[in-house]
N, C-alpha and C positions, 0 to 999 in steps of 0.2 A: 301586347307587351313588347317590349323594344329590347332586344337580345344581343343588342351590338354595343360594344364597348366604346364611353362614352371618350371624352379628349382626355381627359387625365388619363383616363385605364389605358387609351392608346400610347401616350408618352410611358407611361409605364412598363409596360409592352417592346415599347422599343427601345427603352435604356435597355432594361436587361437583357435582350437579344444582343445588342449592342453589345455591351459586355464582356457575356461569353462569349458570344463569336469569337471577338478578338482573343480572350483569352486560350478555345480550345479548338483544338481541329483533333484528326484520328489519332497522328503521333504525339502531339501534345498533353494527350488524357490518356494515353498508351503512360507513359512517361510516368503523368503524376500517381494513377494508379498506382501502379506500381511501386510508387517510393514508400518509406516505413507507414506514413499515415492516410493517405491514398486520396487525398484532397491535398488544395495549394491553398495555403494560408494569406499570399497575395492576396487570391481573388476574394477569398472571406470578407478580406479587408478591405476591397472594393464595395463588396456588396452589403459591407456596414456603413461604408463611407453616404452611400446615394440613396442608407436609410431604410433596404431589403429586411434586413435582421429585426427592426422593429415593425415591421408592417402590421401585425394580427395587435398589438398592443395601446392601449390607450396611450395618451400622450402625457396623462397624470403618471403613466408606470414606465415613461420613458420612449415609448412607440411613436406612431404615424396613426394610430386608430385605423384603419383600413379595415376594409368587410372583406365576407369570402372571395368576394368575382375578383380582388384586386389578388388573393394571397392565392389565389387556384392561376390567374394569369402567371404571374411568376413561376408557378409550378409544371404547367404548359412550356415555358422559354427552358428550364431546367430539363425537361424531357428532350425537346427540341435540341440540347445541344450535348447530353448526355453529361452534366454537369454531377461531375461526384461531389459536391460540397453537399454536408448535412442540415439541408434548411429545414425538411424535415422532419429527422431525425431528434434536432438537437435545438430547434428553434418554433417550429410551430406544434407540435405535440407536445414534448415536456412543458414548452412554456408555455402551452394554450393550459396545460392543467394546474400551472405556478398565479395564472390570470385568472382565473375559473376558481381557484379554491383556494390558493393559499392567501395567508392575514396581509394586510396592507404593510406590516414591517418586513413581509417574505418578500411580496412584491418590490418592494422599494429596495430590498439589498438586490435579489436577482433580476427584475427583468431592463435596467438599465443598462446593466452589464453584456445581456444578452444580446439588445438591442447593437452595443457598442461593439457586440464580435468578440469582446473579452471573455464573457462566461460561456462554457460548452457545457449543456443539460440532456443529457439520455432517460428516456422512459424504460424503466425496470420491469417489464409485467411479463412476458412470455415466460415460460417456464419449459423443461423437458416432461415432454411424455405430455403435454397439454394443447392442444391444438383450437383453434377459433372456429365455431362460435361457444364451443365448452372447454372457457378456459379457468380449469379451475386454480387455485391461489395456495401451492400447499408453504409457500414461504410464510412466517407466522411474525409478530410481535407481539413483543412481551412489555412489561413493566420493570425500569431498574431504579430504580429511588424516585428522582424528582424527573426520570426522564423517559426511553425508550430505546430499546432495541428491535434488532430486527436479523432473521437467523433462516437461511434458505438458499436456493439457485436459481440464476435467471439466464437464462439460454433462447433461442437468442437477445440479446440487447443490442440494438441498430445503432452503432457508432457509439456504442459504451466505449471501444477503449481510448476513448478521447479527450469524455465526458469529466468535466471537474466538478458536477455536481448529478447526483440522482434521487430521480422522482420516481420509485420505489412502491409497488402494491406487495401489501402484506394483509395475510388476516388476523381480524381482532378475536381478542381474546372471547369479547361477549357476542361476535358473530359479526359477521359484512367483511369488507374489505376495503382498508383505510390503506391512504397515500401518506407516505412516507419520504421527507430529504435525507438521505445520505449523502457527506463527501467520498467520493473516488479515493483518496486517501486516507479514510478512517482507519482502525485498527476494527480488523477484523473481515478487512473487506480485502479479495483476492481476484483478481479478472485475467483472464486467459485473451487475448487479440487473434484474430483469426482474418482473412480476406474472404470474400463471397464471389460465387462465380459473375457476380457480375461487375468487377471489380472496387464493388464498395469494401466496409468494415463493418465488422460485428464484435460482441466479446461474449464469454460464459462468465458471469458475474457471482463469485460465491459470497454469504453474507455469513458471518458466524460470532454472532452475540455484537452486531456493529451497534453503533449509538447512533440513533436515530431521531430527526426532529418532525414530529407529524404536519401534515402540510395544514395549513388553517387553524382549523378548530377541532380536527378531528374527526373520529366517528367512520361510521360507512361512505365509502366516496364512490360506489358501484355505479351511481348513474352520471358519474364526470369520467368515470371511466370508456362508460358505452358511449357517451359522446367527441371523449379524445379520439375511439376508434371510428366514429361518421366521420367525424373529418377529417382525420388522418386517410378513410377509403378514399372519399372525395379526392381530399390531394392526391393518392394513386391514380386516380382515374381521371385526372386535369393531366400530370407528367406521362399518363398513357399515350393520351394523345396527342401529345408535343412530339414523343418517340415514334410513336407510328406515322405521324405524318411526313416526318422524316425521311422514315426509310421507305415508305411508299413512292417519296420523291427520290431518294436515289434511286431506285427500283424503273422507277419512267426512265428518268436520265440516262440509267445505264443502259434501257433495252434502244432509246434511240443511238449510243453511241457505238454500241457491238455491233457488230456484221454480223451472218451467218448466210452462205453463201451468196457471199457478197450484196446481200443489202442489211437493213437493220434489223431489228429484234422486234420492233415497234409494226414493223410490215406486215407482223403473222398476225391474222386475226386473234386465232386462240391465246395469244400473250396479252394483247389489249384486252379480252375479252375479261382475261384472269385479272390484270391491274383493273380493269372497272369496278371488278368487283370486291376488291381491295377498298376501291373510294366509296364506294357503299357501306363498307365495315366500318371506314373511318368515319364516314358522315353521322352513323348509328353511333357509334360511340361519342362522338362528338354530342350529341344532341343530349344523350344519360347523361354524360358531364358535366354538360351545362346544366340538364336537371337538379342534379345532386347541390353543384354551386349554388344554382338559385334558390334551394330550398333552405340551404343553409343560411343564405341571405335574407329570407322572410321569417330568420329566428326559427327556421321546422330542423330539429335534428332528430331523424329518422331512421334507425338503422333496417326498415323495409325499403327506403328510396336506396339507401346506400347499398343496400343485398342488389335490388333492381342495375343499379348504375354499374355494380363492380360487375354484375354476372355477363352484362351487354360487352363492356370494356372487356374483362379477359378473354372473353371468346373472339371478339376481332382482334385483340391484341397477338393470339395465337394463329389468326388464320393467317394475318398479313406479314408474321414473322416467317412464318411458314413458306407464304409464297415469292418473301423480300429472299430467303436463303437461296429459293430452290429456282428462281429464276438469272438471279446472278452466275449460279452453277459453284463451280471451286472457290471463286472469290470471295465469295459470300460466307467461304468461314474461314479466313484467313484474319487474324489478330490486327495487319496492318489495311485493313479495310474496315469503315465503321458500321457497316450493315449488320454485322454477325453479334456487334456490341451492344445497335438497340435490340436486337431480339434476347439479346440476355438478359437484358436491363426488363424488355417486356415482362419473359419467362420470371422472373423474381417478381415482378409486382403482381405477376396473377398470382403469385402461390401465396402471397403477403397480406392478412388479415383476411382470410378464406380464400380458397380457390372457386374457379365458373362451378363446379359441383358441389361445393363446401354451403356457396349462395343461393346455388335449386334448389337442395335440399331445405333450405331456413324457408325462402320464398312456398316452396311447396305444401310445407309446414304448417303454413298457413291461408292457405286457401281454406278453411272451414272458417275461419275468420269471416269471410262475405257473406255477404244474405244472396248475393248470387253472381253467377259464372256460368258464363255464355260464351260458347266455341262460335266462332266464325265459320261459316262454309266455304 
């Protein structure tokens, strides 16, 4: 099997590096962070222009139709450059489930829009006090004449307070858990903005008797559910490795350019020995990633490939943040240096739809599952 990206996925590849590059350096994303909405609506608009915002979409619903390995590359250049914009967020999960479930008139009003950088969609499902992979749904809808409400809190929601449209899990009345559009400005709907330490956005989303339009046909949406969250891991685990490698690289670069008495950092054996094993994490993780992408690509969505891929990624994701801090020394948590930024950026995607323990535990779970299991010696 040929695991290297073909000439399209390379121009692909290289526009979006492209791109960001130019668009962010440390004080530049220092910058936009930091302002009320914590993304640049410029670059949105760049990365609608050259077609990014439609990529997972058919091109009847407005998109580029692209498969996972083109929508996980992109998600890699986004890691790589520590790119706040919510593609994410607001573009490949809500709308992967607006494509996946909702009617052809749902589709046709929102995912053009998407495509076009105009509509921003957040996925409403975490809840407080619910944690992944038991997450249970106590937001409820109800029945109100010819339509639907929907009455609850969603904590956190990733770049809800942005969001001009949400994709909303509630539970039904006769049992399961049905997806739900609400607009951002309903009556009834109240969202709280907050910043996260790694300087994206989130909101606390309250719903109280909103009006609600069910996405498609209805009914139980549980297993578009488990699948928004494969590939939403997946994407965690493509933008992993875009961050880690990163900072792996500054991590070389830095130990070749510091002294310590008076030669480099690069000199000591035990420093290279440490970054070795750094490229080791990274390779490992690289290779889950790609696993997880390609499964998704041969139509397998798996949430035991996705436990596998996430539990490999966060544990290097953590070892090499770890050792990107502690070899830089001071620097390495200074705001105006970007090393301390990808390890936050890490730090939040391991805790993001299970942590490395949250994933043993599932994985573990099911080892009675095999007819057999054989230790190595």
């Amino acid at each position: 099997m040929d695991f290297e990206l073909n000439d399209e996925q390379v121009m692909l590849r290289d526009t979006t590096r492209e791109l960001l590059s130019r668009s962010y350096d440390a004080e530049k994303r220092n910058t936009v962070t930091a302002s009320g909405q914590g993304w640049s609506t410029e670059v949105w608009g760049k990365l609608a222009e050259i077609g990014l915002l439609g990529l997972p979409f058919s091109e009847d619903d407005g998109g580029m139709g692209a498969g996972p390995v083109e929508t996980m590359t992109v998600m890699n250049e986004i890691g790589r450059s520590l790119a706040p914009e919510p593609f994410l967020d607001a573009v490949l999960t809500p709308g992967g489930l607006v494509a996946e479930v909702g009617s052809a008139e749902q589709r046709a009003k929102i995912l053009p829009g998407v495509a076009e950088g105009d509509t921003l969609l957040a996925f409403a499902h975490d809840e407080p006090g619910s944690r992944w992979p038991n997450q249970r749904v106590a937001t409820v809808a109800a029945g109100a004449g010819d339509g639907w409400t929907v009455t609850g809190t969603k904590n956190p929601v990733l770049h809800g307070d942005c969001a001009g449209t949400l994709v909303v899990s509630a539970a039904l009345p006769d049992g399961g858990v049905g997806l739900f559009l609400v607009e951002a400005d309903a009556s009834g709907v109240t969202r709280k903005a907050y910043a996260t330490h790694d300087g994206l956005r989130g909101a606390q989303i309250v719903f109280a008797d909103a009006p609600a339009q069910p996405l498609g046909d209805g009914g139980d949406a549980s297993a578009a559910i488990i699948g928004a969250q494969v590939r939403a891991q997946a994407a965690l685990c493509a933008e992993a490795v875009g961050a880690m490698g990163e900072a792996l690289r500054l991590t070389t670069d830095y130990l070749k350019q510091r002294k310590q008495f008076g030669v480099p950092l690069a000199k000591f054996q035990a420093l290279t020995q440490r970054a070795a094993d750094m490229y080791v994490e990274l390779e490992l993780a690289s290779s889950m990633s790609l696993y997880a992408t390609m499964s998704l690509a041969d139509g397998v969505v798996d949430p035991t490939i996705a436990s596998r891929a996430k539990l490999q990624v966060s544990r290097a994701a953590r070892h090499i943040g770890l050792e990107a801090i502690q070899m830089h020394g001071g620097i390495g948590m200074t705001a105006e240096y970007p090393v301390g930024h990808y390890v936050s950026r890490l730090t939040a995607i391991g805790h993001t739809l299970g942590s490395a323990d949250d994933h043993l535990r599932v994985l573990a779970g099911k080892v009675a599952d095999y007819e057999m299991v054989e230790i190595a010696e």
